[in-house]
C-alpha positions as CSV (number, residue, x, y, z in Angstrom):
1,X,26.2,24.8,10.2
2,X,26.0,27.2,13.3
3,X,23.9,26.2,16.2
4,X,21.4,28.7,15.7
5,X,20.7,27.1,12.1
6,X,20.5,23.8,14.4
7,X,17.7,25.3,16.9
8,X,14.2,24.0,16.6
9,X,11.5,25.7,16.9
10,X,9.3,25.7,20.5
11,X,6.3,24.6,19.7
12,X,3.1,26.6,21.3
13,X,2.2,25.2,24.9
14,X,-0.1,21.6,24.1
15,X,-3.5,21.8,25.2
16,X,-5.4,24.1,26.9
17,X,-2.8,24.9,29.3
18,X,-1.2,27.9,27.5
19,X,-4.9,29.9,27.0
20,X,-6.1,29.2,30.7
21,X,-2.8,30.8,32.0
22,X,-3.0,33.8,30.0
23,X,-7.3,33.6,31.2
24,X,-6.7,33.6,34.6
25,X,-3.8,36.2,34.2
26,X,-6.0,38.6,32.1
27,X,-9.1,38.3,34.8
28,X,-7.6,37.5,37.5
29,X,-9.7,40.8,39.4
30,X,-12.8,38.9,38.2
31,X,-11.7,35.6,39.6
32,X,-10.6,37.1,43.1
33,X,-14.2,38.9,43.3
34,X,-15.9,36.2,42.6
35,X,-13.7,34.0,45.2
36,X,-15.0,37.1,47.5
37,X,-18.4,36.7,46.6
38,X,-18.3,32.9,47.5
39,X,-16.8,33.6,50.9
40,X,-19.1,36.2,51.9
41,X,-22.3,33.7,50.9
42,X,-20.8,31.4,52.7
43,X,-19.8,33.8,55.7
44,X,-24.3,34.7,55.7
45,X,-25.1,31.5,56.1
46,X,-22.7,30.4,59.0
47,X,-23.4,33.8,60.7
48,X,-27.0,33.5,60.8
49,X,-27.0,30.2,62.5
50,X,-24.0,31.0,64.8
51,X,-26.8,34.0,65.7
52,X,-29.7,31.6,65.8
53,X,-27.8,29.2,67.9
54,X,-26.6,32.4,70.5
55,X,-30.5,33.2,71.1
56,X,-31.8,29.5,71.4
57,X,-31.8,29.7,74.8
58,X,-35.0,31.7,74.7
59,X,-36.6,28.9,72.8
60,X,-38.8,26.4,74.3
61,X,-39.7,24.2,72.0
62,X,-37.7,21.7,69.4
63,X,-39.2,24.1,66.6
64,X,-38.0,27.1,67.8
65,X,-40.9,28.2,69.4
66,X,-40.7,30.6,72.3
67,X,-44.2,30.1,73.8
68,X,-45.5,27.2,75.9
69,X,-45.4,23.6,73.4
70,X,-48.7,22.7,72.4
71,X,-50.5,25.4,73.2
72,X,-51.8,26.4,69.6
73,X,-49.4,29.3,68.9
74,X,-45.8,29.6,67.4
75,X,-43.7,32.5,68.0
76,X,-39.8,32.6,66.8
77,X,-37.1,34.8,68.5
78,X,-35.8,37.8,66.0
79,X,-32.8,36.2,65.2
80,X,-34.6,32.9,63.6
81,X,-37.6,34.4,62.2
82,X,-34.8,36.4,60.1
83,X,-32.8,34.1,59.5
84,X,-35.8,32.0,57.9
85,X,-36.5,35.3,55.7
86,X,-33.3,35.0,54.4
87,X,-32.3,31.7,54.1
88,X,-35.8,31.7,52.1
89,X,-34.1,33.6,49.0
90,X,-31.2,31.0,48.7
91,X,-32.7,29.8,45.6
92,X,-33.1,32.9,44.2
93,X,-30.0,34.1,44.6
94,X,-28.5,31.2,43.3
95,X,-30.5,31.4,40.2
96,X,-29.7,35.1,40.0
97,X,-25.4,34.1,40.7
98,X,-25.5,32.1,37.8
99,X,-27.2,34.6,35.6
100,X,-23.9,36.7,36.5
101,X,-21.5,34.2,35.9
102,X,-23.7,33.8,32.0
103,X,-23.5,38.0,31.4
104,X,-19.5,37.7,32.4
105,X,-18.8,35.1,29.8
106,X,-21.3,36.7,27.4
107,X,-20.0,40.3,28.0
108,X,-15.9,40.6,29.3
109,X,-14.6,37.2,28.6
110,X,-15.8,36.6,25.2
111,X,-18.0,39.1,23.1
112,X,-15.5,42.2,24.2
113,X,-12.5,40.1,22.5
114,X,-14.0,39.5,19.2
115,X,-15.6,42.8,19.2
116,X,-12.6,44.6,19.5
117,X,-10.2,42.9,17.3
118,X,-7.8,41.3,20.2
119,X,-8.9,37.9,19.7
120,X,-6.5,37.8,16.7
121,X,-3.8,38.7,18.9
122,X,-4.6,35.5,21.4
123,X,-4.9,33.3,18.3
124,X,-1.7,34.0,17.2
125,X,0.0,33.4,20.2
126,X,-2.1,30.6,22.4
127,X,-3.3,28.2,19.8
128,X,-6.6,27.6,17.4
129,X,-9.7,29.5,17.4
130,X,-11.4,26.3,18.9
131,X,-8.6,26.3,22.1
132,X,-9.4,29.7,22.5
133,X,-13.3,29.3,23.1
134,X,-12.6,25.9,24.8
135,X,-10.3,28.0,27.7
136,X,-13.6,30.1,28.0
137,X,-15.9,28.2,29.0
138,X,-13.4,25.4,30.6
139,X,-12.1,28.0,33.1
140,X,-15.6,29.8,34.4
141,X,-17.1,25.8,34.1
142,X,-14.7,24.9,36.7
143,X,-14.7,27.8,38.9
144,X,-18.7,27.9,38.8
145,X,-18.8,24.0,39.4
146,X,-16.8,24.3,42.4
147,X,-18.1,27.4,43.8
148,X,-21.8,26.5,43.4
149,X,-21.0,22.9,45.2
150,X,-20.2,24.6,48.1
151,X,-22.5,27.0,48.5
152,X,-25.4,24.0,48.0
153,X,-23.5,22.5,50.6
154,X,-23.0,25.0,53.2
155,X,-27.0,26.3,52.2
156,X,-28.3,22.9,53.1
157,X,-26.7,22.6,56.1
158,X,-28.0,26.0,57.0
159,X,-31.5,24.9,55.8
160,X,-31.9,21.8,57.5
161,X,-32.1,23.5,60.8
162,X,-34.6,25.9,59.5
163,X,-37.4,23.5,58.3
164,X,-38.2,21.9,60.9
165,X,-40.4,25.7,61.9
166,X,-44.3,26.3,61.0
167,X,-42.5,28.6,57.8
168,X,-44.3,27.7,54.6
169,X,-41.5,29.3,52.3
170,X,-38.9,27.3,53.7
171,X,-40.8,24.2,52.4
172,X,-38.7,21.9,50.2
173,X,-40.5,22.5,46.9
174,X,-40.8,26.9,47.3
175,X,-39.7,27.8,44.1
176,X,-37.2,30.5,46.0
177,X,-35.8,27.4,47.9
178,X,-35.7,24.5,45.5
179,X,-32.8,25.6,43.1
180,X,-30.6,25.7,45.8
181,X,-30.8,22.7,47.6
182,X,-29.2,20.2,45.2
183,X,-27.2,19.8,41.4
184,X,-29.8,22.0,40.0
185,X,-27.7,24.9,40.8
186,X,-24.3,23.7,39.4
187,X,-26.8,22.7,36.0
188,X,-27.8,26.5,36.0
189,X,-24.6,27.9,36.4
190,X,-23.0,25.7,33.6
191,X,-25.9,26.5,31.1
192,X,-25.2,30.2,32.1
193,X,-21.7,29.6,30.8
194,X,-22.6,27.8,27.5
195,X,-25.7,30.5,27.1
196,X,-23.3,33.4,27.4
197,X,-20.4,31.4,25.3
198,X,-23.0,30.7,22.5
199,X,-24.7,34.8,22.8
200,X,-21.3,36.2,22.9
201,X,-19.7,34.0,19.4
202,X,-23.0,35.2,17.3
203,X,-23.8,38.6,18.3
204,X,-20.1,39.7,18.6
205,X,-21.0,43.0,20.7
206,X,-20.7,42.8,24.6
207,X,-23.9,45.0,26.1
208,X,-25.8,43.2,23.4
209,X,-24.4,40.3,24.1
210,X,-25.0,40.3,28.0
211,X,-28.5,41.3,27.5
212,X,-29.5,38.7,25.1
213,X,-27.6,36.2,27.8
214,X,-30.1,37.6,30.7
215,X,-32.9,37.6,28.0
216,X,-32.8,33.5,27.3
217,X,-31.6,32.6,31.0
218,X,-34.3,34.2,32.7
219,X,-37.0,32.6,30.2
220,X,-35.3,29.1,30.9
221,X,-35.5,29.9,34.9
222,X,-38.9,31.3,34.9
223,X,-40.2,28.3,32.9
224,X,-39.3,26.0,35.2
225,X,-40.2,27.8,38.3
226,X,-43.4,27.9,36.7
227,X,-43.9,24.2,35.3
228,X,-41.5,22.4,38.0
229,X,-43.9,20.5,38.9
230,X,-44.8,18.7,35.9
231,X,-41.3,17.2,35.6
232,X,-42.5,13.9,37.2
233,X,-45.7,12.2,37.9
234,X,-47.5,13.4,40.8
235,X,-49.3,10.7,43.8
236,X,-53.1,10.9,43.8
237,X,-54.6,10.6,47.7
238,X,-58.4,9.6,47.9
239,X,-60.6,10.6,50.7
240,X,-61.1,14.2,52.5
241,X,-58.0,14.0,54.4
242,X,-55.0,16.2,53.4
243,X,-51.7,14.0,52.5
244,X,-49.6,14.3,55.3
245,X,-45.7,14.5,55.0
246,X,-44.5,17.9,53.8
247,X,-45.9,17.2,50.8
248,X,-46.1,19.4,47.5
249,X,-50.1,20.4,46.6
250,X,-50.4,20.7,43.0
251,X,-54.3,20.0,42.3
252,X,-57.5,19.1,44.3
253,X,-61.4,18.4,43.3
254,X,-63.7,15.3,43.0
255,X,-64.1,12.3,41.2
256,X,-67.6,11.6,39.4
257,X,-69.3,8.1,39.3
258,X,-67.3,7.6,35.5
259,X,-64.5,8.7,37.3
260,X,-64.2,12.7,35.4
261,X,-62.4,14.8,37.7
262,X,-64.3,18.4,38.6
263,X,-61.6,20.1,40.1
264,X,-61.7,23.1,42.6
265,X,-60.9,25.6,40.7
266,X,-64.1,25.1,38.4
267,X,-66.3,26.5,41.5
268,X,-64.2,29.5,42.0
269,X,-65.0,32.2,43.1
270,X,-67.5,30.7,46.2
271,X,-67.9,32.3,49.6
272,X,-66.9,29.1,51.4
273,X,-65.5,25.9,51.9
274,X,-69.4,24.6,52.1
275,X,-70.1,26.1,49.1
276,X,-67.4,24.8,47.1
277,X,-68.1,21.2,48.0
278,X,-71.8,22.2,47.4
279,X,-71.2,23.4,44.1
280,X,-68.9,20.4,43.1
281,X,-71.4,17.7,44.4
282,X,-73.3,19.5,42.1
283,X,-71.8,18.7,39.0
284,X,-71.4,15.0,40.1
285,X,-68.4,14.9,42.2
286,X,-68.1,12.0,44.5
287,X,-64.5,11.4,46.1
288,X,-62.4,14.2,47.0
289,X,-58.8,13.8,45.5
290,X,-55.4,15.8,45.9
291,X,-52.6,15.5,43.7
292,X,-49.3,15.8,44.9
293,X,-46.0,15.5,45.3
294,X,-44.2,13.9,48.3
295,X,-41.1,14.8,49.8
296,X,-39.2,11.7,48.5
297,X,-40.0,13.6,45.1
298,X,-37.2,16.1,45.5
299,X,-34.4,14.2,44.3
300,X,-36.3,13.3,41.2
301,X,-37.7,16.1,40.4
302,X,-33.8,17.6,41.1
303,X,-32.0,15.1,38.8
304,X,-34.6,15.6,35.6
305,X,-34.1,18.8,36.1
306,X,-30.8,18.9,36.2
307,X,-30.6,16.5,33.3
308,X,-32.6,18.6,31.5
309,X,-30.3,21.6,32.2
310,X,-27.2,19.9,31.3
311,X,-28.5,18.8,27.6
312,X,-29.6,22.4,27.3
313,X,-26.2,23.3,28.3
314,X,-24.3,20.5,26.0
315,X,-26.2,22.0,22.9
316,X,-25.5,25.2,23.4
317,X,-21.4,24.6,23.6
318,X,-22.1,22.5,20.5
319,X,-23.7,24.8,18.5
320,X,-21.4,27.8,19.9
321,X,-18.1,26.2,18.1
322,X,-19.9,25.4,15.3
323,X,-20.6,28.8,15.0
324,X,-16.9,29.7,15.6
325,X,-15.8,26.8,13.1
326,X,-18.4,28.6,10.1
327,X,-17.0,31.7,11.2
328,X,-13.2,31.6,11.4
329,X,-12.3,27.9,11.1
C-alpha cells in the first residue's frame, strides 16, 4: 500500500479555535476600530482631569470652588465646570456603546452571512452550525467584557474627583451617570451581543436585523432608566427634615392618623410650599415622610440590575441556537 493510501485524514481544528481565527481575520478593521474607540474614551477622560488638575490652582476651595469658602456661592473654573458636563454623559454613552456593539453582531457579523449565502461556505470548513454562532458571540463577549471593564474603571476614577462639586447630575443615582459606574455596563454590552445574536439568526436580513436590535435594546434601557428605582426597597425618613447623605429622592407627602399616605403630588399644582402643606393637612396628613434611597443603595441596586441583565442576556443565547438548531441543525 503506498503512503498516500496510509495518510489520515486532518481532522478540522477542535473547538472554537478554528472559527475565532478565521472571526478575527475576517473583522479584524472592526476589532482595530473598536480598540481605537476604547483608547480615545479612555484618552477623554484622563485629558479632562490632567486639564482640571492644570487650572486647580485657581481654586480655593476643596470643592473646586473659586470664590471665598463659605460664603454662600459656588463658582467652578471653565475647565471643571466642563469637565462635569461631560463626564455627566458617561452613562449614556455607555448605554449608547453597547447598543453599537448589539447592531454589529446583529448586522456585519451575523445576519449579512446567512443572508447572503456565505455561512455555508464557513460551515463547511470551521465546524458545526452551533461552533459557528458560538465564535460570534464568544469573540464580541470577550472584547466587550474587557473593553467595558476599563472604561468603568478609568470613568470612576474620573468621577470620583468630580462629585465631591454642588453638580446635581453628577449625583450617583442620575440616570446619565448610573450605568456607567459599575457591572451594569459590561451586563448591557453582553445582552447587546445576545440581542443582536438572537435578531440576526431569525430575521436573516442585516438593516432589518440591526434595527430590530436598536428597537428591543433601547426599550430594555429606557425601562430601567425609568423604573431603576423600584429594583430595591427604598428607606422611609419621618419628620420635616430632608435625609441627609447624597441620597436618592423617590417620593414625599404625609402620613394620616390610620397611617394612609397623601403624597405631594396629590396637591399639585399649588402656588407654594405653604400651600402644599396647607392643602395636605387638609386631607388629614400628619407626619411628613420621604422615601429614598441612600447612597449605600448603589451597589444593590447595581448588582440586581445587573443580574437582571445577565438572565435577560442568558435567554436570549438560549433561545438564539435553538433557533439555529430548528433551522439548520
Amino acid at each position: 500500500m503506498s503512503a498516500i493510501g496510509l495518510r489520515t485524514p486532518v481532522a478540522p481544528t477542535a473547538g472554537l479555535q478554528g472559527p475565532v481565527r478565521v472571526l478575527l481575520r475576517q473583522h479584524r478593521r472592526s476589532v482595530c476600530a473598536a480598540g481605537a474607540l476604547l483608547v480615545l474614551g479612555i484618552a477623554i477622560v484622563v485629558g479632562l482631569r490632567i486639564w482640571v488638575a492644570a487650572a486647580s490652582s485657581a481654586e480655593r476651595c476643596a470643592d473646586g470652588d473659586i470664590t471665598r469658602c463659605g460664603d454662600g456661592s459656588y463658582l467652578s473654573t471653565y475647565a471643571r465646570s466642563h469637565t462635569e458636563s461631560y463626564l455627566a454623559s458617561g452613562g449614556t454613552a455607555v448605554l449608547l456603546l453597547a447598543g453599537l456593539i448589539g447592531v454589529f453582531v446583529a448586522g456585519p457579523l451575523i445576519a449579512r452571512e446567512l443572508e447572503s449565502g456565505t455561512y455555508r461556505l464557513a460551515w463547511a470548513q470551521s465546524g458545526s452550525p452551533a461552533q459557528w454562532l458560538a465564535a460570534r458571540l464568544a469573540v464580541p463577549a470577550a472584547l466587550a467584557t474587557a473593553g467595558m471593564t476599563t472604561l468603568v474603571l478609568v470613568y470612576r476614577w474620573g468621577w470620583s474627583d468630580m462629585r465631591s462639586t454642588p453638580r446635581s447630575d453628577l449625583t450617583w443615582y442620575g440616570s446619565s451617570v448610573q450605568p456607567a459606574l459599575g457591572p451594569t455596563a459590561v451586563a448591557y454590552a453582553l445582552l447587546a451581543v445576545a440581542v443582536g445574536a438572537l435578531c440576526a439568526v431569525v430575521v436573516r436580513r442585516t438593516v432589518l436585523s440591526m434595527s430590530l436590535t436598536a428597537l428591543v435594546l433601547g426599550t430594555v434601557m429606557l425601562g430601567f432608566g425609568k423604573r431603576r428605582y423600584e429594583l430595591w426597597p427604598t428607606v422611609r425618613h419621618l419628620g420635616r427634615d430632608y435625609p441627609t447623605g447624597d441620597p436618592w429622592h423617590i417620593e414625599s407627602g404625609m402620613l394620616t392618623a390610620s397611617g394612609k399616605e397623601i403624597y405631594w403630588k396629590d396637591c399639585f399644582p399649588i402656588d407654594s410650599a405653604e400651600s402644599f402643606t396647607s392643602c395636605l393637612r387638609n386631607r388629614g396628613g400628619i407626619t411628613d415622610f420621604h422615601d429614598y434611597h441612600p447612597a449605600s443603595h448603589f451597589w444593590p441596586l447595581q448588582l440586581v440590575e445587573t443580574g437582571i441583565l445577565l438572565v435577560l442576556a442568558a435567554a436570549a443565547v438560549a433561545l438564539a441556537f435553538r433557533v439555529l438548531r430548528r433551522r439548520h441543525g
